[in-house]
N, C-alpha and C positions, 0 to 999 in steps of 0.2 A: 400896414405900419412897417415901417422898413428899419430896423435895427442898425444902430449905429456901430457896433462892434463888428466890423467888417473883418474876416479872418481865413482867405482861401486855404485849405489844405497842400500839403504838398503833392500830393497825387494831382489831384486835382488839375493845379496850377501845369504838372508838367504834362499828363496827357491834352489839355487844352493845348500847350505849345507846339507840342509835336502834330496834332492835326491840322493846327493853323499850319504850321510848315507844308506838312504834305497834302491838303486841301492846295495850299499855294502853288506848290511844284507841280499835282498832278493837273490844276486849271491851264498854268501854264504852257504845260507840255502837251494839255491835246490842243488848244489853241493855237500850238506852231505846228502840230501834225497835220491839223485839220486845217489850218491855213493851208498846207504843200502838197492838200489833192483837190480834185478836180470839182466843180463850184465851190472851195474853198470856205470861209464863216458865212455864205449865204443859206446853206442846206439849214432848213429846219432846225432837224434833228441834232445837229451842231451847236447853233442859237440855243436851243431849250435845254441842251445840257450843259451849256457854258455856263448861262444863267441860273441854273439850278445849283452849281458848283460856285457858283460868285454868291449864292444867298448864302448855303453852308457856310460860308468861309466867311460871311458877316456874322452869321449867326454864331460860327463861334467866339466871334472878336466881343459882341455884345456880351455873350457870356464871363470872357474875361475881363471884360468892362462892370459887371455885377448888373446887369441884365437882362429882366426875367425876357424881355422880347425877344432875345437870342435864343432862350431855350426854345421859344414857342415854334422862332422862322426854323430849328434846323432840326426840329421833330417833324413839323408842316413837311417840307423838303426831303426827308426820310422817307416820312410814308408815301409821297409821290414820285419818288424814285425808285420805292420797292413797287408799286402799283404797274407804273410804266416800262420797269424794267421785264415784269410779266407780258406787259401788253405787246414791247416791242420786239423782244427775245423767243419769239414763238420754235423757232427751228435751235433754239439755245436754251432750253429751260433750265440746263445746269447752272448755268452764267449767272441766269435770275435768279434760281435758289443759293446759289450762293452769296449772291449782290445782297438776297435778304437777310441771310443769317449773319452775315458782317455787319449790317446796321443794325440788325437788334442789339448784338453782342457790345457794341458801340453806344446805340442807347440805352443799355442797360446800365454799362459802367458810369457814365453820365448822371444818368436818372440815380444811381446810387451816390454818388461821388456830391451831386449838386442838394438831391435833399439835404442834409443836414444846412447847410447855410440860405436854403430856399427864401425864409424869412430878411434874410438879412439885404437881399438884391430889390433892385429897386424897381 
């Protein structure tokens, strides 16, 4: 049942803006990096992380859309980010435990910030 008093918080409303922003900038910006070396957006590992950074950054437009699919695509996307950033960072494991403890910290604020209005998204 989706509640009609639809009421984002202010918090909310602004860390959503600011990640869409920097989700935006940072897809951007490896998009032109990775474009100006050598096999360019064909590498894999390029594709799979653009891609993974284009879901995020739906998932969180859905969320500010009222959206429960957004939360689902940019937790999905989290935890195969942290997974992979294990799998691929073997000679970096600091990189990875970092990559992870920034996404918790991020889904946690989320996970707090989006229950209260859970009900009300559609």
């Amino acid at each position: 049942m989706v509640n009609k008093n639809k009421q984002r918080g202010i918090w909310l409303t602004l860390i959503l803006l600011v990640l869409i922003v920097l989700y935006s900038l940072s897809t951007l910006q490896f998009i032109y990096t990775s474009s100006r070396e050598t096999g360019g957006l064909m590498n894999s590992y390029v594709l799979g992380t653009t891609i993974l950074g284009l879901i995020q950054l739906i998932g969180l437009i859905l969320i500010f859309k009222w959206k429960k699919l957004g939360a689902y695509l940019y937790i999905a996307v989290n935890v195969t980010s942290i997974v992979t950033g294990f799998i691929t960072s073997s000679t970096f494991i600091l990189s990875a435990i970092m990559n992870m403890v920034v996404s918790l910290i991020i889904l946690g604020i989320l996970y707090f910030l989006i229950c209260p209005m859970w009900n009300s998204m559609e």
